[in-house]
C-alpha positions as CSV (number, residue, x, y, z in Angstrom):
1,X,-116.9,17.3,-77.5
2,X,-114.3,18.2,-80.7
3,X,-111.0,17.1,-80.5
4,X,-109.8,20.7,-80.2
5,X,-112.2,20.9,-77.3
6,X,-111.0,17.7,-75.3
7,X,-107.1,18.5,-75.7
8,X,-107.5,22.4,-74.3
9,X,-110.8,22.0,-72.5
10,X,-110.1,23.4,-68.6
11,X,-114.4,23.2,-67.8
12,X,-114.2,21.7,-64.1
13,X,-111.0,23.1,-63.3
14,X,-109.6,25.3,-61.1
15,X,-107.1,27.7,-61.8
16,X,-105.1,30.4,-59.7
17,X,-103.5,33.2,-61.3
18,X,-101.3,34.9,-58.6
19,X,-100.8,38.4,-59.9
20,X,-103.9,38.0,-62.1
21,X,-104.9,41.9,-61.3
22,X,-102.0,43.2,-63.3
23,X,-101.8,43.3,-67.0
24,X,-100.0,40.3,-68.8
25,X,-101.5,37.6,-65.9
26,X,-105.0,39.1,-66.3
27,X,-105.2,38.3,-70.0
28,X,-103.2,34.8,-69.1
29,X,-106.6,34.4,-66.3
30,X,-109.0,35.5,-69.3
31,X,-107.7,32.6,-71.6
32,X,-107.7,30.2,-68.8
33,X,-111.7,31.2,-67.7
34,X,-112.2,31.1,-71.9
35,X,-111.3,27.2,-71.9
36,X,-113.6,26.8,-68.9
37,X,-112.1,27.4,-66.2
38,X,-113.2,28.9,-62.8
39,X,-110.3,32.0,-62.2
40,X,-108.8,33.3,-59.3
41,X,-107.6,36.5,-59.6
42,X,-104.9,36.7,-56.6
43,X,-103.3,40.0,-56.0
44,X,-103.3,43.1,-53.9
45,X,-105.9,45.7,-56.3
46,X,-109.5,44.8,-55.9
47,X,-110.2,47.5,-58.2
48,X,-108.4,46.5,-61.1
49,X,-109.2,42.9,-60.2
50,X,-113.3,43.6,-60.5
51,X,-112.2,45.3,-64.3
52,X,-110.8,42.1,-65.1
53,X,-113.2,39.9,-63.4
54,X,-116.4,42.1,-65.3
55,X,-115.1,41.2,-68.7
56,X,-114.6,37.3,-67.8
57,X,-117.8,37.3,-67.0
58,X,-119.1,39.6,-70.0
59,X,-117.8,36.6,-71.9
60,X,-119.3,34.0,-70.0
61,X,-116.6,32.8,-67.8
62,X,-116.7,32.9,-63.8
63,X,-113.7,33.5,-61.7
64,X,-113.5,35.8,-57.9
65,X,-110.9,38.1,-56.2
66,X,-108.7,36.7,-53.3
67,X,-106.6,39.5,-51.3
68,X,-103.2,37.9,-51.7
69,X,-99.4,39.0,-50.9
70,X,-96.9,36.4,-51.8
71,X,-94.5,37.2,-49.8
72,X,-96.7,36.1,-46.9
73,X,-96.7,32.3,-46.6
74,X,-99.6,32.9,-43.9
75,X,-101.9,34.7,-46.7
76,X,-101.0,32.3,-49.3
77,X,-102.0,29.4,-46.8
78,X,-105.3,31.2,-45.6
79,X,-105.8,32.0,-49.5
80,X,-105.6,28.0,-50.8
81,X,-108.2,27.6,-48.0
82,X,-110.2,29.8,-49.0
83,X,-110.4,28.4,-52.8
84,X,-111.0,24.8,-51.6
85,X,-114.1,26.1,-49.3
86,X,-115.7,28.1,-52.4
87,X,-114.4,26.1,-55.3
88,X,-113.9,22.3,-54.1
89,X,-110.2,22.1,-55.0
90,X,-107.2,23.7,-57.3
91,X,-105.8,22.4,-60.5
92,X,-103.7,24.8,-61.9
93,X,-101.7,27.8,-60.3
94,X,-99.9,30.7,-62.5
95,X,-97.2,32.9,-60.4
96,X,-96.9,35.9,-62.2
97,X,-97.0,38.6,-59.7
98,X,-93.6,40.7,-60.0
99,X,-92.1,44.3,-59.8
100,X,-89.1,46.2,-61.9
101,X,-86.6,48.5,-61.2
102,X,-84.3,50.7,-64.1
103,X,-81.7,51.6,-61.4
104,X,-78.5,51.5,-62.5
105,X,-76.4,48.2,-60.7
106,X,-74.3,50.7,-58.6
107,X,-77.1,52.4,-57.1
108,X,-79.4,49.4,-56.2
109,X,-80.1,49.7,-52.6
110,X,-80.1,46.3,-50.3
111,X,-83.8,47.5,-49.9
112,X,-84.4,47.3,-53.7
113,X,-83.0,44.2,-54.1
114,X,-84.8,42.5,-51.3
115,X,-88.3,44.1,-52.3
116,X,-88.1,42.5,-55.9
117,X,-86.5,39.1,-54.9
118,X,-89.2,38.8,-52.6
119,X,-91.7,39.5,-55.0
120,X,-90.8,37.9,-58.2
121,X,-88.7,35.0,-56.6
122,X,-90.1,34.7,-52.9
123,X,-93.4,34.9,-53.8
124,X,-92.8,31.9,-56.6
125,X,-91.2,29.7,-54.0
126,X,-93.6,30.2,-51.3
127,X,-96.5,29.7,-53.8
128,X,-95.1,26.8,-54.8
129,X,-94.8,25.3,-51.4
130,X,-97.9,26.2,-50.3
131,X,-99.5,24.9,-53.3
132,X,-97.4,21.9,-54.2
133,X,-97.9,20.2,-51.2
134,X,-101.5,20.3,-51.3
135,X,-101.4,19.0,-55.2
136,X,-99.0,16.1,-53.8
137,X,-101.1,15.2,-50.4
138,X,-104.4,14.9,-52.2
139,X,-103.4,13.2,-55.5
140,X,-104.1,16.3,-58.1
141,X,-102.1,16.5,-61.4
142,X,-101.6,20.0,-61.3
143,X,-100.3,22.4,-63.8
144,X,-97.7,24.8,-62.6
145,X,-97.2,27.6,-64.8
146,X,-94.5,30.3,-63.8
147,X,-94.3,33.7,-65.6
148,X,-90.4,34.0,-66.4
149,X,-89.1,36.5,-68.5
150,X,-86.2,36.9,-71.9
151,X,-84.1,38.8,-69.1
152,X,-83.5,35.8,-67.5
153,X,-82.2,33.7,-69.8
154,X,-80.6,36.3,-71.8
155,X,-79.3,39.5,-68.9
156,X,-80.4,42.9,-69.9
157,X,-79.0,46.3,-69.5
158,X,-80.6,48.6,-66.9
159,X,-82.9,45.4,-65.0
160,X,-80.1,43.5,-63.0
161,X,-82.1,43.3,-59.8
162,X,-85.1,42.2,-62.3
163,X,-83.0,39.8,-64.3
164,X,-81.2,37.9,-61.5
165,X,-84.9,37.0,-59.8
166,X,-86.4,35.8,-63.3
167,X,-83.4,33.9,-63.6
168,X,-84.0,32.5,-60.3
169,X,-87.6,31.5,-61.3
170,X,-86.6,29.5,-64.9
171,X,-84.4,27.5,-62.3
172,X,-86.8,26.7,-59.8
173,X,-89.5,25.7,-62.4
174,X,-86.6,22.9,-63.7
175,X,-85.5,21.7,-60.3
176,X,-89.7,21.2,-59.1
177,X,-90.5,19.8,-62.7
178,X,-88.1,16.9,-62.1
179,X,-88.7,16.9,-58.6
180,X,-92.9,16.4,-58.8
181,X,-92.8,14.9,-62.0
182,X,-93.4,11.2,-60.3
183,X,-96.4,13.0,-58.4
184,X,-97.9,14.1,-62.2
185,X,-97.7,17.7,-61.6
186,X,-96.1,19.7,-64.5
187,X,-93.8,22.9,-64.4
188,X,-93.2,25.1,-67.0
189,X,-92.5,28.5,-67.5
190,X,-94.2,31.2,-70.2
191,X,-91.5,33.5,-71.1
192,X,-92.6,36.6,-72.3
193,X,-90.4,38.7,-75.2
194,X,-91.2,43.0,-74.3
195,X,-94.7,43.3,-73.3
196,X,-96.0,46.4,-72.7
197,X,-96.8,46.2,-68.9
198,X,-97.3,49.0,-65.4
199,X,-93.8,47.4,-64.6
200,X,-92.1,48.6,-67.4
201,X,-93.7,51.3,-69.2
202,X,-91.0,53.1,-67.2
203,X,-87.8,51.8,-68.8
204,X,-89.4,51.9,-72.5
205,X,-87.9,55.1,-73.2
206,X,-87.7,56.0,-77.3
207,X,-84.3,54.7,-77.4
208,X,-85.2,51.8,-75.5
209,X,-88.0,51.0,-77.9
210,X,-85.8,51.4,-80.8
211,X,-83.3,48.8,-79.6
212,X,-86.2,46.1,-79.1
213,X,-87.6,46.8,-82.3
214,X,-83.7,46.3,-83.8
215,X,-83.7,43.1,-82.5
216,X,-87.5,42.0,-82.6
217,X,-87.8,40.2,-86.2
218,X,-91.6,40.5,-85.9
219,X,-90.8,44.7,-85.1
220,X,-93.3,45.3,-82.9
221,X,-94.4,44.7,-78.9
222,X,-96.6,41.6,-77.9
223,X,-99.9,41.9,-77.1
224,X,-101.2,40.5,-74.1
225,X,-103.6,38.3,-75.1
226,X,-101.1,36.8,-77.1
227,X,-100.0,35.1,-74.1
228,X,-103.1,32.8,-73.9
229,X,-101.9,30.0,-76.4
230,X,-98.6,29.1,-74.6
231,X,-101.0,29.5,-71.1
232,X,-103.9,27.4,-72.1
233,X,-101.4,24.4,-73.9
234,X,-99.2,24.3,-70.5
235,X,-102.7,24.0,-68.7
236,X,-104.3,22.0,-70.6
237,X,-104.0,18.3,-71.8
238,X,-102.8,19.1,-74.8
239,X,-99.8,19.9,-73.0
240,X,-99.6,16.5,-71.1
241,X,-96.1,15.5,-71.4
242,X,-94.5,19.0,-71.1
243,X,-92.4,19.8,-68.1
244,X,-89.9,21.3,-67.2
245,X,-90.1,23.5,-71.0
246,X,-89.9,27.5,-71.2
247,X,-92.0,28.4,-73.8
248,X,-91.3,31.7,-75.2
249,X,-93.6,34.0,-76.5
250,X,-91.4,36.9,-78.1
251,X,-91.6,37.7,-81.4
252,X,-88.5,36.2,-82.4
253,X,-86.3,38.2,-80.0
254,X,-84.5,35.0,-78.8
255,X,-83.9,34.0,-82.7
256,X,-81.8,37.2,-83.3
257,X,-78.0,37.5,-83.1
258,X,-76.9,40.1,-85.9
């Protein structure tokens, strides 16, 4: 084995990628099943997960589909159960699943506001609960990787519902890193820059897309599988003493003031 190979190698591991049918968190699962890793693609579209699933396998990874909602501590329960039947055990768990919403902060319904906290904030507690305490009560040094996002560290226009749950999720991920950091499990959070995703193809409007690009010193939208490096180093041992880090992946967006 190189010495590229043994610091990002994941061959023997285990990984969960809760929301891994959508867009960003299915390339994140593709890097993950490229360093070895067996996938589990957690979400609520079988159909989009088999898309993803067919080209992890096309390039010689293995991974399988597990009917998940997050908001359901039952399903999440019956779901780890399920993994430690077919694969043996977990090692790594990515929460990613999430939803948006452009409505303008007078107008958000209690409705709206509940349906996205318990999605994107909920659904990273539970998850973490669920899963944590199964990492801690059989000894595994898991990697916890939480999908965050630029609007919650830095509050954008038109996403307040969306921007108060990610900032909710960057805080969670710093409370369990020092919390399970005696019990070797790591917590970190990817924080994407503007991503071209189904959750917010709906806000990118041209003037939208002109205001990113104003502040974007790169001037132009990630790509998706340019998530995989900041996934695969929080996985991996090469990212054995990180916790408790946000690692952004932007484009410079964060760098920017005038």
């Amino acid at each position: 084995m190189g010495y590229l190979e043994s610091l990002f190698s994941l061959k023997g591991k285990t990984a969960v990628v809760n929301g891994g049918t959508g867009e960003l968190c299915g390339s994140m699962a593709e890097a993950l099943a490229g360093a070895g890793a067996e996938v589990v693609l957690s979400g609520r579209n079988e159909k989009q997960a088999n898309r993803r699933l067919a080209a992890i396998e096309a390039a010689g990874g293995s991974g399988y589909f597990v009917h998940c909602d997050v908001t359901d501590r039952a399903q999440l329960e019956n779901m780890l159960e399920e993994i430690v039947q077919r694969s043996g055990k977990c090692d790594i768990l990515v929460n990613g699943a999430g939803i948006n919403s452009a409505t303008p902060f007078l107008d958000i319904s209690e409705e709206e506001f509940d349906r996205i906290f318990a999605i994107n904030t909920k659904g990273v507690v539970l998850a973490c609960q669920v899963f944590g305490k199964y990492f801690i009560d059989h000894g595994i040094e898991a990697s916890i990787i939480n999908v965050g996002s630029m609007s919650g560290v830095t509050p954008l226009s038109r996403v307040f519902t969306y921007s108060m749950s990610k900032a909710a999720v960057h805080n969670i991920s710093k409370n369990l890193a020092r919390e399970w950091a005696p019990h070797g499990i790591r917590v970190n959070s990817v924080v994407p820059g503007f991503f071209p995703a189904e959750q917010n193809r709906k806000v990118l409007t041209p003037e939208r897309i002109d205001q990113i690009m104003g502040h974007t010193p790169m001037k132009r939208f990630g790509k998706s599988a340019e998530l995989g490096g900041a996934t695969l180093l929080l996985a991996s041992d090469a990212g054995s003493f990180i916790t408790g880090a946000e690692i952004v992946v932007d484009g410079g967006y964060a760098a920017m003031t005038i």
